[in-house]
DSSP file (Angstrom, degrees, kcal/mol; ACC not computed):
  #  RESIDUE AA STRUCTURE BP1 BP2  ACC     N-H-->O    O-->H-N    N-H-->O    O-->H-N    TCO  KAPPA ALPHA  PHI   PSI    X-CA   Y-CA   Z-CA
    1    1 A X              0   0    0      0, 0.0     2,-0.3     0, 0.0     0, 0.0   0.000 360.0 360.0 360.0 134.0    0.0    0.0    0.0
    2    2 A X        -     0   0    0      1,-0.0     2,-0.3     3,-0.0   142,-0.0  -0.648 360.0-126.6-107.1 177.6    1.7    3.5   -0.7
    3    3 A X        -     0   0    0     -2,-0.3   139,-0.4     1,-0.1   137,-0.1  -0.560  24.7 -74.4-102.0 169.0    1.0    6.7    1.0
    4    4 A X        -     0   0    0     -2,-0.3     2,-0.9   137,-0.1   137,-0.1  -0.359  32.3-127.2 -66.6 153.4    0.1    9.9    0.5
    5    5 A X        -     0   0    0    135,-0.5   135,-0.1    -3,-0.0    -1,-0.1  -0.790  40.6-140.0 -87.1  82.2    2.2   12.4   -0.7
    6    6 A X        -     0   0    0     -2,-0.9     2,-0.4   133,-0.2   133,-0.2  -0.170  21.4-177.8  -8.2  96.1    2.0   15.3    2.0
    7    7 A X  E     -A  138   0A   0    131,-4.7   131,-2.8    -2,-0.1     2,-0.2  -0.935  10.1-151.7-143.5 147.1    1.9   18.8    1.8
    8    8 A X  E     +A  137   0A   0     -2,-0.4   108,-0.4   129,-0.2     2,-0.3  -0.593  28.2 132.5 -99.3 163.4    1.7   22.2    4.1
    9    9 A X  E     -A  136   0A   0    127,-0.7   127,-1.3    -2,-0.2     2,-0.3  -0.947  48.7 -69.5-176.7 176.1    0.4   25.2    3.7
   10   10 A X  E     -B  114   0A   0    104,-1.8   104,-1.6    -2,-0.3     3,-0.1  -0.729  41.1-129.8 -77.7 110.6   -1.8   28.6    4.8
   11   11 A X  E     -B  113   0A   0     -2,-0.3   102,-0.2   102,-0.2     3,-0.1  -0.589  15.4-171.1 -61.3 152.4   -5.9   28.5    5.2
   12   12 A X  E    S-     0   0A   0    100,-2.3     2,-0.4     1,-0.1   101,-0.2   0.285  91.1 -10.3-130.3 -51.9   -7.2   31.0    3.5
   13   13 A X  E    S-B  112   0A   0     99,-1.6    99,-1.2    -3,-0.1    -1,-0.1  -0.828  93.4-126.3-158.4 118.9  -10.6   29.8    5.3
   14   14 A X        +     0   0    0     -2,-0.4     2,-0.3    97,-0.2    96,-0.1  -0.145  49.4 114.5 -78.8 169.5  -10.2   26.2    7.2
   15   15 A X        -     0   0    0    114,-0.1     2,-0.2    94,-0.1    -2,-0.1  -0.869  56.4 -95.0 156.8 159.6  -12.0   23.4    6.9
   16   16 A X        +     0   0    0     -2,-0.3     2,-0.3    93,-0.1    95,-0.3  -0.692  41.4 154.7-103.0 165.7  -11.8   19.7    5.6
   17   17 A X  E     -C  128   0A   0    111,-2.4   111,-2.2    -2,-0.2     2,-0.3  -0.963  18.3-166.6-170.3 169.7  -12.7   18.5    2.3
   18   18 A X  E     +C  127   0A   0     -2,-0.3     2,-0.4   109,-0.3   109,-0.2  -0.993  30.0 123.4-157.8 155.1  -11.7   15.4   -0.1
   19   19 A X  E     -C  126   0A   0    107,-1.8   107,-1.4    -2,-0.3     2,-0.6  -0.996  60.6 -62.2 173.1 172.3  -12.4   15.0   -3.5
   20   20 A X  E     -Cd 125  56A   0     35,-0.5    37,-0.9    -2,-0.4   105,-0.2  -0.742  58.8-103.5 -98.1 125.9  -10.7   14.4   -7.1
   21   21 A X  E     - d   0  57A   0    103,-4.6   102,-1.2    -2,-0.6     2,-0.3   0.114  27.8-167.5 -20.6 147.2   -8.2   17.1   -8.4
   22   22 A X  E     - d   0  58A   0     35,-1.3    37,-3.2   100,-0.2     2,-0.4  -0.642  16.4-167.0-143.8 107.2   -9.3   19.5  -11.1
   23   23 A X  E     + d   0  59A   0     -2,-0.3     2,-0.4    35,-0.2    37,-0.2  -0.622  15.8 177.0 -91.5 124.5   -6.3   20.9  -12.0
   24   24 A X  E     - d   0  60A   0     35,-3.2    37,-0.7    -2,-0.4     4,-0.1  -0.958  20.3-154.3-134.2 125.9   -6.2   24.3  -14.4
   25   25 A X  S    S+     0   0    0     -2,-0.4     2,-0.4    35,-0.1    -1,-0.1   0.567  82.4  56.8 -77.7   1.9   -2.7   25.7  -15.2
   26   26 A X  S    S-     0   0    0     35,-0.1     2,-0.1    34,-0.0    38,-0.1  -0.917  96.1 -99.3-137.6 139.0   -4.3   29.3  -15.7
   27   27 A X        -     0   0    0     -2,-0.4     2,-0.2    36,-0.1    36,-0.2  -0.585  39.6-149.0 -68.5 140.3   -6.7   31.5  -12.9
   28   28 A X        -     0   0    0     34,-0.3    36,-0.7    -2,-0.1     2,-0.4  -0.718   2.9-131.5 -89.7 127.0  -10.2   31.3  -13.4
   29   29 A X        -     0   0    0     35,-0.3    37,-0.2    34,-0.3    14,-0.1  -0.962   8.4-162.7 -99.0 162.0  -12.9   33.7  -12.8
   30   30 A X  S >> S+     0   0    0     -2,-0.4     4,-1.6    35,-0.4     3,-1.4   0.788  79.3  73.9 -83.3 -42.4  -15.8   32.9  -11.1
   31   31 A X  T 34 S-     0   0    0     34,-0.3    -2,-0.2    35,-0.3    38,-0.1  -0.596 130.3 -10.1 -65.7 110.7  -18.0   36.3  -12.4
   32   32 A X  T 34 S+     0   0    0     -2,-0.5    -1,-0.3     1,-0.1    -2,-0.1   0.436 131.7  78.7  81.5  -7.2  -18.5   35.1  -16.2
   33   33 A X  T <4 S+     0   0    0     -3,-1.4     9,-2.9     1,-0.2    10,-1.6   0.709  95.9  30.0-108.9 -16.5  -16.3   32.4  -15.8
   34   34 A X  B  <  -I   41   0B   0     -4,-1.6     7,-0.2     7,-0.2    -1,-0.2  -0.771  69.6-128.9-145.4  86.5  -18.3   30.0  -14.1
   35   35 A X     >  -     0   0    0      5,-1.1     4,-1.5     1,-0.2     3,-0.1  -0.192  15.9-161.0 -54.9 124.8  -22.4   29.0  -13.8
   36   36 A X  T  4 S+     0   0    0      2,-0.2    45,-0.3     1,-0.2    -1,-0.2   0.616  83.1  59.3 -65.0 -23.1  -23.6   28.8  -10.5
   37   37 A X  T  4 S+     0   0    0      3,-0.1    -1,-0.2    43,-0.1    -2,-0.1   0.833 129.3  11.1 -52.3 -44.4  -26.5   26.9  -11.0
   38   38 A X  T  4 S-     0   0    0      2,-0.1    -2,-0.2    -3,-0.1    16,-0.1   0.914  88.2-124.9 -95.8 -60.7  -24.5   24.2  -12.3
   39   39 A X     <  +     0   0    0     -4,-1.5    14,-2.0     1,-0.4    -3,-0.1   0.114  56.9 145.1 104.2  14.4  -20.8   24.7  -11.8
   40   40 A X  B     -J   52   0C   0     12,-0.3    -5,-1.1    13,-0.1    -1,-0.4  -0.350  55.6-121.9 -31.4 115.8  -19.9   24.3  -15.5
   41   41 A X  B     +I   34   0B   0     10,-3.2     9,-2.5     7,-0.3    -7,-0.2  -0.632  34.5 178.5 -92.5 141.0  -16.9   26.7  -16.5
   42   42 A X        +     0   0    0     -9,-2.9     2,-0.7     7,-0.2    -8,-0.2   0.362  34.5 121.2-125.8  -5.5  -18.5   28.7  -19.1
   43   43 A X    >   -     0   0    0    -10,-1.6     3,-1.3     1,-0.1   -10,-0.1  -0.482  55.5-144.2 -47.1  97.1  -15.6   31.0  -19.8
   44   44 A X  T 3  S+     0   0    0     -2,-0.7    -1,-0.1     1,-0.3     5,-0.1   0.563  92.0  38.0 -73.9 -14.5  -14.5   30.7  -23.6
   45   45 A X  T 3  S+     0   0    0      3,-0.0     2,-0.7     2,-0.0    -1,-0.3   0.166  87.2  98.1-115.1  30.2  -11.2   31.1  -23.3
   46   46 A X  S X  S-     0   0    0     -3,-1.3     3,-2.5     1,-0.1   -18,-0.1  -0.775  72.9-133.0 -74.1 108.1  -10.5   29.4  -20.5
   47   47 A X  T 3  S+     0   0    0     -2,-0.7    -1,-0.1     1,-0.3    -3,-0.0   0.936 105.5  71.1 -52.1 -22.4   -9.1   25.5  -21.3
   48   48 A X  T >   +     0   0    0     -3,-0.1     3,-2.0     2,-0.1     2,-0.4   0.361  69.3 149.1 -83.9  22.9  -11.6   24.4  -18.7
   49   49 A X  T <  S+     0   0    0     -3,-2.5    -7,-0.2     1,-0.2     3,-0.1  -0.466  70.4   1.0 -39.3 104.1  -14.4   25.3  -20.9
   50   50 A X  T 3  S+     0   0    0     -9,-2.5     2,-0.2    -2,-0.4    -1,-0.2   0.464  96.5 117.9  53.4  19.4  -17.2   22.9  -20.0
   51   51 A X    <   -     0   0    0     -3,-2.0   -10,-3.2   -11,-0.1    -1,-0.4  -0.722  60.2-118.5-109.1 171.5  -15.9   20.9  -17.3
   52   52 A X  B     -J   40   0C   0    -12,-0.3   -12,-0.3    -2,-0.2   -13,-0.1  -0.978  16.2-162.3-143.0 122.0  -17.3   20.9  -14.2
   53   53 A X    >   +     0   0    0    -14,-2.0     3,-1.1    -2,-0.3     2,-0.9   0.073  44.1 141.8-103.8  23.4  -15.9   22.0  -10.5
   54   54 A X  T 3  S-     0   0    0      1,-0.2    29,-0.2    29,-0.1     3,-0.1  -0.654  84.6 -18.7 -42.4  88.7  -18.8   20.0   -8.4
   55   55 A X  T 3  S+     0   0    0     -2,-0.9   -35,-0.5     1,-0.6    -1,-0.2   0.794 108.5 131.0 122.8  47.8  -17.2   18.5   -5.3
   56   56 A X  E <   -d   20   0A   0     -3,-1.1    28,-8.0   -37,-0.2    29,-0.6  -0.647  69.3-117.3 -87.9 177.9  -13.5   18.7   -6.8
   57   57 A X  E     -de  21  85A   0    -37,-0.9   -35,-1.3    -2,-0.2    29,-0.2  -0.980  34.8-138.9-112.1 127.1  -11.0   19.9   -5.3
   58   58 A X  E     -d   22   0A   0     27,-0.7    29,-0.5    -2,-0.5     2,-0.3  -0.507  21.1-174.8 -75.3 122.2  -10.2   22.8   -7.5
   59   59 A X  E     +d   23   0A   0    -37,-3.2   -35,-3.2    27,-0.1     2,-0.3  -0.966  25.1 123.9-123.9 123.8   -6.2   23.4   -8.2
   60   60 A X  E     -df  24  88A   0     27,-1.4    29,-0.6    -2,-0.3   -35,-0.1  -0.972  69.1 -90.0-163.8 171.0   -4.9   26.6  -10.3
   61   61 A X  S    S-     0   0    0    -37,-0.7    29,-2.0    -2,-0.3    28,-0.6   0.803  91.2 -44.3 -40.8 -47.9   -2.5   29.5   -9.8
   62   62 A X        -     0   0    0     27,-0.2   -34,-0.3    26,-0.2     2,-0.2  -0.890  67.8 -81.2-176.1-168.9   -5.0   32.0   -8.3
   63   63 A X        -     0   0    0     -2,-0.2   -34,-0.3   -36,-0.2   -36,-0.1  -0.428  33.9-133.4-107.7-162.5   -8.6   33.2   -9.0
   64   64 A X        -     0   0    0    -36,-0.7   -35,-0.3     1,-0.7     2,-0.2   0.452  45.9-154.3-122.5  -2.2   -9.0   36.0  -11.9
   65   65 A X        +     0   0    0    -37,-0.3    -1,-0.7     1,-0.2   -35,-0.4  -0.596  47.2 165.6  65.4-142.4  -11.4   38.6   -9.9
   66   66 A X    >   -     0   0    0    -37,-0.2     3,-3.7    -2,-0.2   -35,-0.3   0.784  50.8-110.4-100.0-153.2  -13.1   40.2  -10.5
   67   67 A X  T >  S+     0   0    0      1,-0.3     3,-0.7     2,-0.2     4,-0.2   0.473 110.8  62.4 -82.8  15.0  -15.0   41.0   -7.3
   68   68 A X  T >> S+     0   0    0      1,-0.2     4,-1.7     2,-0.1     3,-1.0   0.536  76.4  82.4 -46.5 -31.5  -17.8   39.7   -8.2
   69   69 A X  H <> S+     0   0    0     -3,-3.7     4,-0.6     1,-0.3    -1,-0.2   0.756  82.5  70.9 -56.5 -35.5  -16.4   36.5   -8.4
   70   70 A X  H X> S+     0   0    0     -3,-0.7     4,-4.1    -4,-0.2     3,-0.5   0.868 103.4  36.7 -41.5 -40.2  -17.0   36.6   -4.5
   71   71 A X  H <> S+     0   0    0     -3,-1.0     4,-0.9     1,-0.3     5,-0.2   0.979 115.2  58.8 -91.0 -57.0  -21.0   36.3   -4.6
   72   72 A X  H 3X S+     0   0    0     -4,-1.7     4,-1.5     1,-0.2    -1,-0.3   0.636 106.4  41.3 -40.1 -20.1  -20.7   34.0   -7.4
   73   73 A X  H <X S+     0   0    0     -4,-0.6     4,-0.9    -3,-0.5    -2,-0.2   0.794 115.3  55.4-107.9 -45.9  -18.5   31.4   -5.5
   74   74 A X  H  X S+     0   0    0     -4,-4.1     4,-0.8     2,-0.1    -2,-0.2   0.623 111.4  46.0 -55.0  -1.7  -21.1   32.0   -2.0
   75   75 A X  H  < S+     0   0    0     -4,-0.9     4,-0.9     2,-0.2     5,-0.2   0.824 109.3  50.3 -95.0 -63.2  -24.2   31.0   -4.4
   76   76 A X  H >X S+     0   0    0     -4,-1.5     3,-3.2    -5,-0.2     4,-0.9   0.742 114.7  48.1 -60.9 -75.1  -22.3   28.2   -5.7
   77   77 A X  H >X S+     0   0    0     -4,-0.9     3,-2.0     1,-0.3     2,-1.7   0.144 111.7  46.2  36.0-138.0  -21.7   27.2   -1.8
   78   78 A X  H 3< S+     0   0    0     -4,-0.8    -1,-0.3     1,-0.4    -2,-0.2  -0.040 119.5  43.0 -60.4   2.6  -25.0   27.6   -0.8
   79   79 A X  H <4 S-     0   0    0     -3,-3.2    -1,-0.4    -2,-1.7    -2,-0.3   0.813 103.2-118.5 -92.1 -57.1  -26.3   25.4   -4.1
   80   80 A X  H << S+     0   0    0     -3,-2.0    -3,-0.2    -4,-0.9    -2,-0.2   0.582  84.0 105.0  85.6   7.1  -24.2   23.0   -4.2
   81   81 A X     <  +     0   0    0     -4,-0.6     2,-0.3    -5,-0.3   -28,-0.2  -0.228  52.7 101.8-143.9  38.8  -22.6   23.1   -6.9
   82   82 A X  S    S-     0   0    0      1,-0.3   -27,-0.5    -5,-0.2    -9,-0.0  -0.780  80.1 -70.1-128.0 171.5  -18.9   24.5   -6.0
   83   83 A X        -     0   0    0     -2,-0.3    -1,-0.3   -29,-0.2   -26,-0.2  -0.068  38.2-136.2 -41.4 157.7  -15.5   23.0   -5.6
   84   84 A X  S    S-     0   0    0    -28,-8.0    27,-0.4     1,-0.3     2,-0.3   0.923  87.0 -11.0 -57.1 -48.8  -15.4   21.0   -2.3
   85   85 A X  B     -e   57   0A   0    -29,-0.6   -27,-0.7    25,-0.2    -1,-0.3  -0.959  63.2-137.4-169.3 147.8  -12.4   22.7   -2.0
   86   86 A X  E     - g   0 112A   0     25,-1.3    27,-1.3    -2,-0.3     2,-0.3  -0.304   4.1-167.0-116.4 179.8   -9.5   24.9   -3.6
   87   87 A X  E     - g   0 113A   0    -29,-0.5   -27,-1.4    25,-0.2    27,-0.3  -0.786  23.5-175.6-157.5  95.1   -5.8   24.7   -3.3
   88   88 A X  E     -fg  60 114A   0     25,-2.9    27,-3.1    -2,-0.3   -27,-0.2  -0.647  30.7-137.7-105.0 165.1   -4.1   27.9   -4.7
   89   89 A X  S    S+     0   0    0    -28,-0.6   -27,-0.2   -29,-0.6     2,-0.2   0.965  89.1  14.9 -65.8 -71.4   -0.6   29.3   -5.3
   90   90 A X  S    S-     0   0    0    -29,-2.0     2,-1.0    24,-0.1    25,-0.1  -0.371  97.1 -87.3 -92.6-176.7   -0.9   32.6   -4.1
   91   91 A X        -     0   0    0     -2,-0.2     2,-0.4    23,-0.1   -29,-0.1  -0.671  34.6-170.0 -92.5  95.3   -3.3   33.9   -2.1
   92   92 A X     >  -     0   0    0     -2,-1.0     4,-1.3     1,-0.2     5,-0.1  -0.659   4.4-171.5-105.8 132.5   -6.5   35.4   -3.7
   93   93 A X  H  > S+     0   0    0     -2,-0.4     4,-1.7     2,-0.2    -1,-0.2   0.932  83.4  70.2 -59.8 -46.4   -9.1   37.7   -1.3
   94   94 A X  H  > S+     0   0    0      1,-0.2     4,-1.7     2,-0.2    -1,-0.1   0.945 111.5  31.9 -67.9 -61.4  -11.9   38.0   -3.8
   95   95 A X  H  > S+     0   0    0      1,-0.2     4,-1.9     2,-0.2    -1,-0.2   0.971 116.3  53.7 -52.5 -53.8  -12.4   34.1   -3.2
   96   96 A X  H  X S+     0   0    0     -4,-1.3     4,-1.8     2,-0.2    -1,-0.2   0.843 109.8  49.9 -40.6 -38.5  -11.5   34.1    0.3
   97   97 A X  H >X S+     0   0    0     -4,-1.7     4,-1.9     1,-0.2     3,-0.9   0.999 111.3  51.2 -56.0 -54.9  -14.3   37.0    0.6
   98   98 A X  H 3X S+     0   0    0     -4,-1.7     4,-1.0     1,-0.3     3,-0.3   0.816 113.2  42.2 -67.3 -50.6  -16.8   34.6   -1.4
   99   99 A X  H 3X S+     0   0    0     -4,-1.9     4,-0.6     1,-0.2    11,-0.5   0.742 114.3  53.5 -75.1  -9.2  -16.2   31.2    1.1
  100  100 A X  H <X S+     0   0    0     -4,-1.8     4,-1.1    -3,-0.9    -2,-0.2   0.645 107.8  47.5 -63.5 -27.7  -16.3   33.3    4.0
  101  101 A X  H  X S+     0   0    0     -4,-1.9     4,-1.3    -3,-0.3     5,-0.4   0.574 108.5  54.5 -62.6 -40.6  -19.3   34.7    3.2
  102  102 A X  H  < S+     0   0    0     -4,-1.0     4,-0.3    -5,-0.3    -2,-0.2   0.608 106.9  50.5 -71.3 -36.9  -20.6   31.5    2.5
  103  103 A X  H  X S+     0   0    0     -4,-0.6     4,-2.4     4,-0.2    -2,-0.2   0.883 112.3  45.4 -56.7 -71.6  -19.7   30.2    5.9
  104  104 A X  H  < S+     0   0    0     -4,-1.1     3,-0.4     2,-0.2    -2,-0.2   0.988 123.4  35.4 -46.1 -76.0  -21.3   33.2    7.9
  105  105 A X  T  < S+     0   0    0     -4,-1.3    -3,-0.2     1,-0.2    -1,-0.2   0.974 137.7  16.8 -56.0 -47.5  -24.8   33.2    5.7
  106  106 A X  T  4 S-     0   0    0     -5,-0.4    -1,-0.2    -4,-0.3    -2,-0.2   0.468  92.3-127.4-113.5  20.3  -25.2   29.6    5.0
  107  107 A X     <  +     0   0    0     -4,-2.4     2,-0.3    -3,-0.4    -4,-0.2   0.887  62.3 140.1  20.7  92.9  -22.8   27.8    7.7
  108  108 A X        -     0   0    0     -9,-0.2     2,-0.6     2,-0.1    -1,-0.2  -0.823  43.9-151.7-152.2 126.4  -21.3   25.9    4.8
  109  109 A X        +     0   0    0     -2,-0.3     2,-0.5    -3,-0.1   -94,-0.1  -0.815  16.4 178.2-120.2 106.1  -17.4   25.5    5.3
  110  110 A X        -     0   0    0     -2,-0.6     2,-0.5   -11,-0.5   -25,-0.2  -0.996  25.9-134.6-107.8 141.2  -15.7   25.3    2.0
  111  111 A X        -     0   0    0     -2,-0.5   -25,-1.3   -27,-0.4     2,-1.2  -0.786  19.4-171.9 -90.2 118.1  -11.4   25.1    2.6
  112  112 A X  E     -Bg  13  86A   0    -99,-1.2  -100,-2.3    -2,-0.5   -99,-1.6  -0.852   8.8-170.9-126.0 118.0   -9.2   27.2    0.5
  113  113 A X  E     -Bg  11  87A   0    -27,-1.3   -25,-2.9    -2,-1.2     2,-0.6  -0.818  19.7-143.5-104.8 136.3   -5.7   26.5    1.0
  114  114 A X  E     +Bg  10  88A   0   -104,-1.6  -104,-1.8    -2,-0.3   -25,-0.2  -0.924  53.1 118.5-114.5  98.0   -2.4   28.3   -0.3
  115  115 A X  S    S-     0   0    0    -27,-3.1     2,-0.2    -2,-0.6  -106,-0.1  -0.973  70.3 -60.8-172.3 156.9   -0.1   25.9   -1.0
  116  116 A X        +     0   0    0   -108,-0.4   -27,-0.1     1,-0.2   -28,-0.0  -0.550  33.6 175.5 -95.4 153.0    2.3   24.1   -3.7
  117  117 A X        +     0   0    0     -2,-0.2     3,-0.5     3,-0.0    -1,-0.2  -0.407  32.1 148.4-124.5  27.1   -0.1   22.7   -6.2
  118  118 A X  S    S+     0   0    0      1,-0.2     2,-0.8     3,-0.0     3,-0.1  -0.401  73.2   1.8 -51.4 157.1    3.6   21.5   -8.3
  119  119 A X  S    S+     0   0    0      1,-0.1     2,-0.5    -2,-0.0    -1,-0.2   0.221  93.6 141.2  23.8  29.9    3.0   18.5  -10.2
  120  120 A X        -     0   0    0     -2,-0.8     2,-0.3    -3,-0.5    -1,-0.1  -0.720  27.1-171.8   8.4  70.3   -0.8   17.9   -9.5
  121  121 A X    >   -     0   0    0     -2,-0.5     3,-1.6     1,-0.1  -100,-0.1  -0.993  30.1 -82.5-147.4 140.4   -2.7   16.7  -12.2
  122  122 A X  T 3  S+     0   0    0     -2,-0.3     2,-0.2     1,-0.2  -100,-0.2   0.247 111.6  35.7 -33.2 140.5   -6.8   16.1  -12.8
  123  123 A X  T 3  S+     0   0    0   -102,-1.2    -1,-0.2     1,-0.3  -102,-0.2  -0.087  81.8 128.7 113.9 -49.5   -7.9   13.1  -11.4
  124  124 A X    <   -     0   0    0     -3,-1.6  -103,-4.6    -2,-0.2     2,-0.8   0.093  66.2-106.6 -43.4 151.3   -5.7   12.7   -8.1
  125  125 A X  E     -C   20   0A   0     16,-1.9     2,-0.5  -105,-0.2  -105,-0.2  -0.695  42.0-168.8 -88.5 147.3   -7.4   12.0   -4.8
  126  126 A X  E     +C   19   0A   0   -107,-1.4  -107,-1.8    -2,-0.8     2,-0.3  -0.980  11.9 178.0-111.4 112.8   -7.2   15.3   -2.6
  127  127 A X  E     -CH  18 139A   0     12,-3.0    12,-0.9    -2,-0.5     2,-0.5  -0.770   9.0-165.8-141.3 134.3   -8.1   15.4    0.9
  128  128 A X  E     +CH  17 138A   0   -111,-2.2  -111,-2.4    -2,-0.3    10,-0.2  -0.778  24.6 152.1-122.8 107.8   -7.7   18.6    2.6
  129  129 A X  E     - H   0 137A   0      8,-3.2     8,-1.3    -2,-0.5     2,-0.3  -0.629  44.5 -86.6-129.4-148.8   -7.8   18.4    6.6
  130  130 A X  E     - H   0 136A   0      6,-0.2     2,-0.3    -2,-0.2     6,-0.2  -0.717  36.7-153.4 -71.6 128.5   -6.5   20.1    9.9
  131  131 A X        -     0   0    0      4,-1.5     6,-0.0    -2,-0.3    -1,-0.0  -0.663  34.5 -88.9-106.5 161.5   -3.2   19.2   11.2
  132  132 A X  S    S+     0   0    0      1,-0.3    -2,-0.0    -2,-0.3     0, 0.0   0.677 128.5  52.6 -32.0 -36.5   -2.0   19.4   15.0
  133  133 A X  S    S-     0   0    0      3,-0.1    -1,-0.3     0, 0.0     3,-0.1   0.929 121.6-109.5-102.1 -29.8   -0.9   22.8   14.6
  134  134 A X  S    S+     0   0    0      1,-0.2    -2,-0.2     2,-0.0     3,-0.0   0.240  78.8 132.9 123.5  18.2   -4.2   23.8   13.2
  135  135 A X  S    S-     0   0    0      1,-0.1    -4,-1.5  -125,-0.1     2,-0.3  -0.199  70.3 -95.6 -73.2-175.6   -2.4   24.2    9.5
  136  136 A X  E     -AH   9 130A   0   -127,-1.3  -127,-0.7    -6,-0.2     2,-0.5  -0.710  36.4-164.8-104.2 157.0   -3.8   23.0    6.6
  137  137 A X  E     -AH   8 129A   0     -8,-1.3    -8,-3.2    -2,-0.3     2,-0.3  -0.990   7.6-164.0-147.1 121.5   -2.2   19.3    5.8
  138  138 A X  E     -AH   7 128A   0   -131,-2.8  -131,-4.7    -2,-0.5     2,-0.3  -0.944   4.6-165.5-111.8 140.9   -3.2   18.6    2.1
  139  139 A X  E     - H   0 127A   0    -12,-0.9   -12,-3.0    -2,-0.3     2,-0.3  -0.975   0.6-164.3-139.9 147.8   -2.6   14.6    1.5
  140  140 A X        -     0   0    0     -2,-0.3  -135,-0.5   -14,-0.2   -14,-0.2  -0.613   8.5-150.8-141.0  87.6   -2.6   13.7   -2.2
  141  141 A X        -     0   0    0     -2,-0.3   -16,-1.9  -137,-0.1     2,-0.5  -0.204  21.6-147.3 -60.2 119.9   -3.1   10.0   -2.7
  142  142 A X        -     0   0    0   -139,-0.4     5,-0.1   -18,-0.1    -1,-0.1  -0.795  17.1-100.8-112.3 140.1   -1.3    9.4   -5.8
  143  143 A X     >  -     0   0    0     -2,-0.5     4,-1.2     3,-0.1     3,-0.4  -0.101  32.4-117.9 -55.7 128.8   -2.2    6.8   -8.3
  144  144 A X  H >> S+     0   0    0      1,-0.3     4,-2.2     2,-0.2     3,-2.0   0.675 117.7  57.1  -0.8 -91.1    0.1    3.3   -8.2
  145  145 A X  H >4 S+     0   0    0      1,-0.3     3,-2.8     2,-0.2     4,-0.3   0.637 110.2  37.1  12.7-110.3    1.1    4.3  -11.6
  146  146 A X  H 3> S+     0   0    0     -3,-0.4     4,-1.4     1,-0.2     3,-0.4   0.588 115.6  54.0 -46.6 -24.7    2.5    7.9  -10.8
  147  147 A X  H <X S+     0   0    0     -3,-2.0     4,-0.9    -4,-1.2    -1,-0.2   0.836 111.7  43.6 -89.6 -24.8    3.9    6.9   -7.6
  148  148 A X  H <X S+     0   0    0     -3,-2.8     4,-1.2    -4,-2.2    -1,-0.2   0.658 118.1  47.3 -72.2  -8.4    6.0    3.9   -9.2
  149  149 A X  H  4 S+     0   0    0     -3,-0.4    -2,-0.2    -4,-0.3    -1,-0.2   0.822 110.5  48.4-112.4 -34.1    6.9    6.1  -11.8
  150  150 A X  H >< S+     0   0    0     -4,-1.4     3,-0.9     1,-0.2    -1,-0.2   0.699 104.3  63.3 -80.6 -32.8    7.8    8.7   -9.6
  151  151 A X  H 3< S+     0   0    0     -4,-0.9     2,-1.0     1,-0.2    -2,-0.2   0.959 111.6  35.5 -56.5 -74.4   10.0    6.2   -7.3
  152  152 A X  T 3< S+     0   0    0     -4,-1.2     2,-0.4     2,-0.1    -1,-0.2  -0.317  80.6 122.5-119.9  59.1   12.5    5.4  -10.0
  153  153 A X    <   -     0   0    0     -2,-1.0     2,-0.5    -3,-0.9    -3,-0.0  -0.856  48.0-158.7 -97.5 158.3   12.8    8.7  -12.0
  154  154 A X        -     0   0    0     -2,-0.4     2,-0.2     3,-0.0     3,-0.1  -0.924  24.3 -97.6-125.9 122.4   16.4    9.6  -11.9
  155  155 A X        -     0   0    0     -2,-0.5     0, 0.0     1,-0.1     0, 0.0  -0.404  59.4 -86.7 -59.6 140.8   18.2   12.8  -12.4
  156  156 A X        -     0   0    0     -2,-0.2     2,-0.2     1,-0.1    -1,-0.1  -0.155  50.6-106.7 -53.8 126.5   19.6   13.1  -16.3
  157  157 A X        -     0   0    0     -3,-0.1     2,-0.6     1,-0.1    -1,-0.1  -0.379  33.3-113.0 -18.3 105.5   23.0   11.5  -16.8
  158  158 A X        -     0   0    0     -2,-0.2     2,-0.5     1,-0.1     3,-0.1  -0.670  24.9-160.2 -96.8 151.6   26.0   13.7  -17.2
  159  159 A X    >>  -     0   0    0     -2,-0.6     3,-0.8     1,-0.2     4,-0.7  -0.902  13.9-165.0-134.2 118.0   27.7   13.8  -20.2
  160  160 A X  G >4 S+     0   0    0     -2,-0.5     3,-0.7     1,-0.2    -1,-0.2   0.840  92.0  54.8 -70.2 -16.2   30.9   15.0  -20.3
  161  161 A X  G 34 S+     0   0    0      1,-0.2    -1,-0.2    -3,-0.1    -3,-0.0   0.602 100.0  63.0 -76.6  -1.0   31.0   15.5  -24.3
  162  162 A X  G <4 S+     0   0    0     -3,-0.8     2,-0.6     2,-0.0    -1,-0.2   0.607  83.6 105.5-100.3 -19.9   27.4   18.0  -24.1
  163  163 A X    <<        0   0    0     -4,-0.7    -3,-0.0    -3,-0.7     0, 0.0  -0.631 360.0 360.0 -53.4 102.1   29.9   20.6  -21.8
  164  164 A X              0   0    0     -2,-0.6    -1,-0.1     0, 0.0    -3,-0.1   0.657 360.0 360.0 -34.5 360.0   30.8   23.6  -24.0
């Protein structure tokens, strides 16, 4: 059996959550970017054009604003129909506003965590809980596959005849 791959990082607003990656190399907004009824990215240039962030765990750079995005991301909250939970690079307010908000009105606890989201990819299991210290401890059970693969990669060979 292997384990998860471990990682720390900041709440942005705490909370547990578990769910399959949806990984997007590019920030997303939620205002125009995203249906709330549904959770369909509706954005047309976005690559995540018609996929769907229901009860992932949402991974990308940052959010996109603008500040709309907040009320857009507390509706989907309070529907049902938003990430479980996000995992960013930097640290975006305009979301942070929108699950906090979302907590207070509808006591629904979505976790968005600030943290590295490096080598990621759609499809992992995610599950985002509390650690000891009261950090966030993101554990990212990673498929057989990836983990074997990951086990015996090797750093490149040097070759002295490719030195100028």
């Amino acid at each position: 059996m292997t384990r998860p791959v471990e990682r720390t990082g900041t709440f942005q607003l705490a909370g547990e959550a578990d769910g399959l990656a949806l990984v997007f190399s590019q920030p997303l907004s939620f205002w125009g970017g995203m249906d709330a009824e549904t959770g369909e990215i509706t954005d047309h240039s976005h690559p995540g054009l018609g996929q769907n962030v229901a009860g992932k765990i949402l991974v990308m750079p940052s959010g996109r604003g603008s500040s709309s995005s907040s009320s857009v991301l507390a509706e989907a909250i309070r529907r049902g129909t938003a990430p479980a939970g996000i995992l960013l690079e930097r640290p975006d307010p305009i979301l942070a506003v929108g699950a906090i908000v979302a907590e207070f009105l509808y006591d629904i606890r979505m976790p968005l965590v600030v943290c590295d989201i490096s080598n990621l990819v759609s499809g992992d299991q995610i599950d985002i809980g509390i650690g000891k210290d009261g950090g966030p401890i993101v554990r990212v059970h990673l498929p057989s596959i990836r983990q074997s693969h990951a086990a015996n990669r090797r750093p490149p060979a040097f070759d002295r005849d490719q030195v100028p």
